[in-house]
Structure formats: C-alpha cells, structure tokens
N, C-alpha and C positions, 0 to 999 in steps of 0.2 A: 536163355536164347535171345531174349530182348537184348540183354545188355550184349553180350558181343555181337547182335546185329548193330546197337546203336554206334558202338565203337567202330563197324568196319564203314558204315555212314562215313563215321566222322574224319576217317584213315582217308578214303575218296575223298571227301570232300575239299580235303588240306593238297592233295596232288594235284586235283584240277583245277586247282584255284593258284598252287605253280608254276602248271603249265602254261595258263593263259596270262600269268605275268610274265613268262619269260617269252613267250612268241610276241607281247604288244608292249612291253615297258618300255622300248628303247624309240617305236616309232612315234607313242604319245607324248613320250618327254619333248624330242623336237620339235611338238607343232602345238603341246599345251598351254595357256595362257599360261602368265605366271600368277601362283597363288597368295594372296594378301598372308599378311605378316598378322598369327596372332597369342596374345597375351599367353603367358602360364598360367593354368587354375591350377584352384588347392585342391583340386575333386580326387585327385591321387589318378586322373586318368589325361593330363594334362599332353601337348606338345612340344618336343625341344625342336634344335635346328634339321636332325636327322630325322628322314621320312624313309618310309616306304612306298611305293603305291600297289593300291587293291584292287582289280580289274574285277574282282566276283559280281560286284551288284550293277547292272548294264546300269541302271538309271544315272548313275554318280561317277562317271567313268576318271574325275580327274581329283578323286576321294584321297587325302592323307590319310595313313594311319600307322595307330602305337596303341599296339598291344589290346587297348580295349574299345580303341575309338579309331573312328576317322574322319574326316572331316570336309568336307566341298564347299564350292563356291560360286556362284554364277553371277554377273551382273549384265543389265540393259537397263538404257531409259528408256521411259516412257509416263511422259506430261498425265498426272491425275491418276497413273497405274498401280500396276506393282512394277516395283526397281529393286531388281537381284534378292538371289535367294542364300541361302545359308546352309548345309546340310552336315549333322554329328550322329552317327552312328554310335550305340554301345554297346558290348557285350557282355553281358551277366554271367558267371560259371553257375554251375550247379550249386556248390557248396557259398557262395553268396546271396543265392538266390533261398537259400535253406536259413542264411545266418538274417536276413533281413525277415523272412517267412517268422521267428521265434523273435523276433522283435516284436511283430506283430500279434503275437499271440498275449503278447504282456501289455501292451496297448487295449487290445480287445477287450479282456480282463476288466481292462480301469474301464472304459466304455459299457461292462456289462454291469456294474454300479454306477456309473452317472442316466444310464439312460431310464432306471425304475425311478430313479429320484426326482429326475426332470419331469417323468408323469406324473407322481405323487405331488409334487410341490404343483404342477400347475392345475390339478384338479381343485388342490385346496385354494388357489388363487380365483380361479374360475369361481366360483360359488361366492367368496368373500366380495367377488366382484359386484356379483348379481345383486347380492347385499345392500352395496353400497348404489347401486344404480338404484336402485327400492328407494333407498332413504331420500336419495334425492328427489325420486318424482314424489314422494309425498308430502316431504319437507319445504321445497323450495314456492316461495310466494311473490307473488308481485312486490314491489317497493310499497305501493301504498299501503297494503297491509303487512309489512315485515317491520324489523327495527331493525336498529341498526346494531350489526354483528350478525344476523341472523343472512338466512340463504336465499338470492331473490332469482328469478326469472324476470330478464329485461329485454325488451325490444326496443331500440331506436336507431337515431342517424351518427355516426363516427365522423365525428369532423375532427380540425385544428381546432387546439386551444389560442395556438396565435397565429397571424396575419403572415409570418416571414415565408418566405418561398424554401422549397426544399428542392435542391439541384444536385448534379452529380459532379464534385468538385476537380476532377480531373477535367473532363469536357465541358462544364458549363451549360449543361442541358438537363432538363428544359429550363429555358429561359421563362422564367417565371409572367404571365402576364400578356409575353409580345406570343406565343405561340396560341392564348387563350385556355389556356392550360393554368386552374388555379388552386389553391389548397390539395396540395397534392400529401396525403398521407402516408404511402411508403412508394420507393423508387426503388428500381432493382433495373443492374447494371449485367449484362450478360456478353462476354467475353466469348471468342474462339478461334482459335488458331490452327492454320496450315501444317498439319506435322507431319513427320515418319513413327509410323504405328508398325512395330514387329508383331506378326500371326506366329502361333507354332502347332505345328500340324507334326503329328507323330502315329507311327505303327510299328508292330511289337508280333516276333515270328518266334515261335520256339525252335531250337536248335538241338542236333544229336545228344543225347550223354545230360542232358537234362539243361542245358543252358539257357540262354534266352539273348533275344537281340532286337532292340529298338534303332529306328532308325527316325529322329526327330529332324523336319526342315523347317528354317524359321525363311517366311518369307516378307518384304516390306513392302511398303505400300504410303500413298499420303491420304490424310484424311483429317477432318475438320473435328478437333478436340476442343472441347471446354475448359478439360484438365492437362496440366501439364504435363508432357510426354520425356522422361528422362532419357534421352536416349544414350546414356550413360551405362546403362542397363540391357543395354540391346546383347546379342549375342555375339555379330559383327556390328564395329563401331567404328573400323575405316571410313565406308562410303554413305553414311545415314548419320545426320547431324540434327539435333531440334538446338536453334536457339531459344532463350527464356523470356517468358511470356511477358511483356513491356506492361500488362496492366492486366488484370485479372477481374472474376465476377466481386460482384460486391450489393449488399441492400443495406438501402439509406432508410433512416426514420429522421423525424425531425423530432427538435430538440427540445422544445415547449410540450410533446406529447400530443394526445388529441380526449376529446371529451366526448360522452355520448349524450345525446337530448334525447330524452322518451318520445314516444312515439305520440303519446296528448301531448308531446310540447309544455309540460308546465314544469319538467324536472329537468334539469340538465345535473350529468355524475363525470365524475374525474373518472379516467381508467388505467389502471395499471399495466406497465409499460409490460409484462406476462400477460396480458387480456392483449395490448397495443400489436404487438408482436406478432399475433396471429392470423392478424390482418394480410394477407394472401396481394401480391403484385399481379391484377389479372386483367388488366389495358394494355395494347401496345403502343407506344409511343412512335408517332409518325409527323416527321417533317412537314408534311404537307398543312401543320397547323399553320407552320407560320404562315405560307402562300393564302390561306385563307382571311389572315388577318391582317395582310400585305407587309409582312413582315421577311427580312432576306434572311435565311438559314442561317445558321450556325456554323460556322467553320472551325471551330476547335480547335486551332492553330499553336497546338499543344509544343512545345522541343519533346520528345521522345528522344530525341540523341538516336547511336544505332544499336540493330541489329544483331545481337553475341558479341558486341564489344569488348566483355569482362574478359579482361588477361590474355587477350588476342590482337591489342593497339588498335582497337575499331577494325576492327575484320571479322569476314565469317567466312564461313567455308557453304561454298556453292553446291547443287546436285551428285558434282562426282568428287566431293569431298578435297577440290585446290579451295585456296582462300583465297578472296578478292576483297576489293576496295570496301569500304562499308558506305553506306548509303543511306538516305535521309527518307524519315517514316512520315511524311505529311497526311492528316487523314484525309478521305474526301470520302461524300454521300455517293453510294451504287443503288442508290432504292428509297421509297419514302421511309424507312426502317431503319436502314441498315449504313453505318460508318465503316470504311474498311481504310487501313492504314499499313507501311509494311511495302515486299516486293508488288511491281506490277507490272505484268498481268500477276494473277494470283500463283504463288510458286510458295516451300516454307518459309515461313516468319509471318507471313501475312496473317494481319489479325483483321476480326469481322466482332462490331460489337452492336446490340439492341438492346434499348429501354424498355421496360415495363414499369406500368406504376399503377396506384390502387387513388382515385379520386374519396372525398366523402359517402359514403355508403349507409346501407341498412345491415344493422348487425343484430345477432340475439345471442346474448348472455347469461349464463348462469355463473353467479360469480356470490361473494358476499360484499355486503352490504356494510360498509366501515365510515363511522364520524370521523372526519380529521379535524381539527381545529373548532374554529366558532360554531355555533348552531347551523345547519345548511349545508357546510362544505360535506357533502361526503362521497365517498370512493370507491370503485367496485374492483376488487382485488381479489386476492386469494384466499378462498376459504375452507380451513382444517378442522376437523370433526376434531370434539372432546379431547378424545385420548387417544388424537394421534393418527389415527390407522391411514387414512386416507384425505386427499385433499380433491376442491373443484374448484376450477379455474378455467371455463370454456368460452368459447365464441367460435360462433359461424355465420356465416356471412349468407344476410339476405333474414328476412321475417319468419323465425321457427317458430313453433309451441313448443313446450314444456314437452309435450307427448313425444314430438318430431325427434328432437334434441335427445330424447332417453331413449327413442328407439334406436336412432343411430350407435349411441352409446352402447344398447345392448348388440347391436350388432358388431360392431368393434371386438367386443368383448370375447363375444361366438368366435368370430374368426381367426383372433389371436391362440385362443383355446384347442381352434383345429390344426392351427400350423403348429404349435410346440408338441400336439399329440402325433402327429407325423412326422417330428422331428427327432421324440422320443423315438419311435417305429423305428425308423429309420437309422439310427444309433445302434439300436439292439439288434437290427441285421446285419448293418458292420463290423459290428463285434462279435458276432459268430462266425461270418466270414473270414474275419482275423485269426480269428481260435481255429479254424478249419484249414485255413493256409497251408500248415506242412503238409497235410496230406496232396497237397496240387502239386506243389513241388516233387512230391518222394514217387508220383506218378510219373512224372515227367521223366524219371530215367528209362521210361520205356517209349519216347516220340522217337519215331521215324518220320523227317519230314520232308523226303518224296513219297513217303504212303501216304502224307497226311495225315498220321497217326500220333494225335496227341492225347491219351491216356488222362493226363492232367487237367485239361481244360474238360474232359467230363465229368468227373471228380468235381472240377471246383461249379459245373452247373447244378450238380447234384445238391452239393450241399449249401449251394448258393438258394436253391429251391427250398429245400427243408429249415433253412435257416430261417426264412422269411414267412415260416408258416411257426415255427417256435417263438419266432419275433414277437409277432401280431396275437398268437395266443398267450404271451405273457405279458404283451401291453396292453391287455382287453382285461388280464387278471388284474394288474397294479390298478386301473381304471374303476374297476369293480369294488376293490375293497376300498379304494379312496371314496367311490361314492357312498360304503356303506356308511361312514361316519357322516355324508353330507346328505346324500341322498337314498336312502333305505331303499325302500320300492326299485328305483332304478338298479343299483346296486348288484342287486338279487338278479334280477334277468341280465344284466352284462355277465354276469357273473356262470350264469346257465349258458350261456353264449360260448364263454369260453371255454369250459367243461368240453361243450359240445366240440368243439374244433379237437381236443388232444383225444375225446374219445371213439368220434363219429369217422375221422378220416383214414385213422389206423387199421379200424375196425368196423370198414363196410358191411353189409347185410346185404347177404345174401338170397335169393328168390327162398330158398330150404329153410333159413329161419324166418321167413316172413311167414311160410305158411305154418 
C-alpha cells in the first residue's frame, strides 16, 4: 500500500508541476533577466545550451534544469554586502541513493578498525608521555649544577647577538632607531585583503519513491581575508573576481640569532634557532613612534605595479565583472597601525597590513646544555634522551619554574589525550552510522511528503541513537584494557564501567526484582 501510495504522489506531483509550467512559461520568459552562461561539469549532472524551465519551487522561479539539477541566479550590489546569489538543486533517485548508502557501509567497515587503533595507540602514547614529563621534572638542573650535554632549566633575558636592525624588507619598517624601536627579535608582517567569499547554505527534502532532493545556494559577499581567496573556485565565476594578493603574511628573524643572559647575569648561552623560533610576535607596531621621536613616518613608496595585471594587459575586472583600466597601489597610513594600499575608498584588491614584533624579553627554558667550541662557548639546543624515544626543546615566554613549565606540559598532555579519545568516539559512531545507512534508504520507499511521512529519517535516528551508545561502550572497552597493561587499578573500573553500559541499559530493573 505505501509503495503504490508513493507512486500515485509521485504521478501528481509530475502533472502539476506541468500544469504550472504550461500556464507561466511563456509569460516569464518575456520579462526574465537573461541568465549567465555557465561551464560544463564532469559531475555527470552538467548543463548544455537547451533548458527547460521549472516553476515547482516558488523560491527559484527563474531555476534551469536537466534532468537532475537546476540552477538560478540572482544578482544586486551592495558596498560591504552580500552581491548575488547562486542556486543548484539536485535530485538523488532511490537506487543512487542505495548505491552510494553500500559505499558507505565499506567505508564504515575501514572506520570500525581505525577508530579501536587510534584509542589503543593514544593511550599508550598518553602514559609514555607522563613518563617523559616525570623524567624531566626530575632530571632537569640549573646550569650551574649540570654539565654540559646534560638537561638544564634556565631563566633569562633573550636579546640580539648583534647590533644590525631587523626590518620588513618589502616596506622598510620599522626603521630601526628613528621610530625608537631597537633590537627588535622577531617581526611579523600581517597582511589582508578586500575579497569575495562564497557561503554555501544547503537543504535536503526527501521525495516520493524513495528519492531525495538538495537544494544548495551559494551566496557572496566581501570580506577582509588573510588568506587568499581563489575565486577560481567559486560556483559562479562571471560576476565575483578576487585579484592576487600583491604581498602576503610573512615573520622575520634576524640573522645573527639572539642569545640568552641568565638572570644572575654572570652566564650568557647561545640558543638555538628551535629554542629562537619560539619566541611569539606580541607588540603591535605603531607609527606614532616616530611622532614621539619627531621623526616623519614612513611612506613605503613601494612600485607594487597593478592590481590582476597577470594575462589581462594591466586590467581588472570591477564589481559587475567589465574590466577597466588598472590603476596605481600607492600605500598610505589610515591609523597608527595600519597601512592600507590598493582601491580607494576600500572596495576588492584593497590590501590592509600591521606589524607585530617581539622586543628583548624574559624567557624560561628547558633545553640541553651543549659545549660548542673553546671552553665557555656553550649553547642551549635540543635535547634527546638515550635511546631515542623523546626529545625537549622548550621555551616560554616570561619567568617559569621547572614546576610551572611541567605542569603546563602535563596539561598539554591531558588535553591532547581527551581530544583524540573523542575523536576515536566519534569515528566509531560514524562508522556504525555508515554500516546502518541502507536500512534509511530501504525505509525511504515508504515517505509520503505532504504527510510528512518519512519512515527513513526514524530509522536513521534510531540507529543513530544506539550506535552512539555501542560507540562509547566500545571505546571505554579499548580504553580499559589499554590501561590494563598501563594502568591496572584504573583499568579494572573503566572496564566495570563499561560492562555496566551493554548490561544495565538493556536490562533495566524492575520495582519486582528490586524487591
């Protein structure tokens, strides 16, 4: 009875969706915008020159389609908005929607051996950690009582080893000296540009006879990117242009390195450009130094040349996608911060860039302790255990203790252990969800959807439910016997834990046998 109810749906559904093309096809065609030209895809659901048009969905009223898709199109400006939308409809039949379902179930399969693995392997990781966090807090010594090779804890000041200024060689900032800005240890250059960003916002109906129907709209919009926006990649790529970004992020070190003086002052240690590196850009760089040293700003009167020049004879294509002339990117200051260079008022291409830099600081390290050369010179670099297993190489910025510094570490440690334990979870719920899929599908031949009657989608919450309680009780098992080899005691109670979930929930207790 479902199925030839669903069929006689489906028999409706295809009449009045003729009917209402044949009373409104002929007066929309005279009065519809005409619709942008677009590419063939390989998706096998692709568009040629012959259309049809689809009146069924009121939202899309000026929608193409072929056979499994259709397609719309809206545009308007609007300065800092969203600028036009995009709309592609698809249709799934039943037996696609089955053939990709038994895809997934071979998927899930591999997913229900990598996810016990991933627990196994990082409990034993977790513990080896703790291990090594131990060794260190009881290993590592001051310099004055270590030798060298051996693991020290050091606190001092991070300076240059040499005098030369460190600047950002595209701009020439900071001017080393005139802004009173000096020994500057690392600089970091942060870039970002004006772009078209495409959203894609999508919903998904089930249909008679078991099929299914997404209807995905990408809508754009401009907004201020760090990273480069391809808009190559967009869905429509007539009216939404990003030219390429004329200079990008970048962090400077200098080249002499820097050196740490302990904190009595009587040691200064070379440090390796792994320990150098660490060192965090957390100043912001503001013009106003130089006004304070009565020094005139920096004009950066950089040639950038222009704007999407590349293969276009110095042109770009404007908001509604003509090309125009191209045009000169001279930077100028909008802030004590901020350089911005590019169109203006701000529109895409326009770029905005800020300095950060990290002056001489207080740093604490745990590192080892290595002679380089004559008596004296020595260096705090990387240090690897025995045989191997593990290495330290840290710094953080500002006066730690030994204790400070391992607690962070154990904490670290803790957290990385919870995220890959819910990632494992997480894994082995999707993989029974995978493995569970045909059954949502083979429901689906019974949705009627003006009842609202989708069969399938209770199906799939059912076993989306139980899946995630099989999940969690087999990740609490993998958990348990991985602690027995590490941690016995614990072990044993995760282990009663999880007992407890496949046999307590199946097998509620009743008021009858309580008493």
């Amino acid at each position: 009875m479902i199925l030839v109810a669903s069929c006689f749906v489906a028999v409706s559904e295809a009449r009045v969706r003729s009917h209402k093309q044949q009373q409104r096809q002929h007066n929309l065609l005279d009065h519809s915008p005409p619709l942008p030209a677009y590419k063939n895809t390989d998706s096998g659901i692709g568009i040629d020159n012959d259309f049809d048009i689809d009146f069924d969905n009121e939202h899309h009223p000026y929608s193409t389609q072929r056979s499994l898709q259709y397609r719309s199109s809206s545009y308007g400006s609007s300065y800092g908005g969203s600028y036009g939308s995009y709309t592609e409809v698809e249709n799934r039949s039943w037996t696609q929607r089955l053939g990709d379902s038994l895809w997934g179930v071979v998927i899930g399969f591999i997913l229900s051996f990598v996810a016990p693995y991933l627990l196994w392997w990082n409990e034993g990781r977790a513990v080896e950690r703790m291990k090594q966090i131990k060794y260190v807090e009881e290993n590592a010594r001051p310099p004055s009582s270590s030798v060298p090779g051996g693991l020290v804890h050091v606190v001092g000041l991070a300076r240059p080893r040499k005098s030369s200024p460190l600047t950002d060689p595209v701009f020439g900032i900071p001017e080393d000296g005139a802004s009173g800005i000096h020994d500057i240890l690392v600089l970091k250059r942060n870039v970002k540009m004006y772009q078209w960003v495409e959203e894609e916002h999508s919903r998904t109906r089930k249909t008679a006879g078991g099929g299914e129907e997404t209807i995905r709209t990408y809508s754009y919009h401009k907004e201020w990117r760090s990273d480069e926006v391809n808009s190559g990649d967009f869905r429509e790529q007539g009216y939404h242009h990003n030219p390429p970004m004329q200079v990008h992020s970048k962090t400077f070190h200098r080249e002499g390195g820097v050196e740490l003086l302990e904190s009595s002052g009587r040691s200064v240690y070379g440090m390796s450009d792994q320990l150098y590196y660490q060192i965090p850009a957390t100043e912001t760089y503001s013009s106003n130094h130089y006004d304070s040293y009565g020094s005139s700003k920096p004009t950066a009167s950089i040639d950038f040349g222009t704007i999407g020049g590349g293969g276009g004879g110095g042109r770009y294509r404007d908001n509604y996608g003509a090309f125009q002339s191209s045009f000169e990117v001279p930077p100028r200051w909008i802030g004590p911060s901020t350089m911005e260079f590019g169109p203006s008022p701000v529109d895409i291409g326009t770029h905005q860039v800020h300095w950060e830099y990290s002056g001489p600081c207080t740093v604490s390290v745990i590192a080892q302790l290595r002679m380089r050369g004559i008596v004296g010179a020595t260096t705090l670099t990387e240090w690897k255990a025995d045989n191997g297993s593990f290495t330290v190489c840290r710094l953080e910025i500002g006066e730690k203790s030994l204790q400070e510094m391992v607690a962070t570490m154990r904490l670290e440690n803790n957290t990385l252990t919870w995220v890959l334990r819910l990632v494992g979870l997480l894994l082995w719920w999707i993989a029974f969800r995978l493995i569970a899929s045909p059954l949502e599908v083979v429901f689906d031949l019974g949705t009627i959807p003006f009842l609202g009657l989708e069969p399938g989608t209770l199906v799939s919450y059912i076993t989306g439910f139980f899946g995630f309680l099989i999940a969690l009780g087999l990740s609490l098992i993998v958990i348990a016997v991985a602690w027995l080899f590490y941690r016995p005691v614990r072990g044993i109670l995760l282990l009663v834990s999880a007992i407890t979930i496949f046999y307590v929930i199946p097998h509620p207790q009743t008021p009858e046998k309580l008493e």
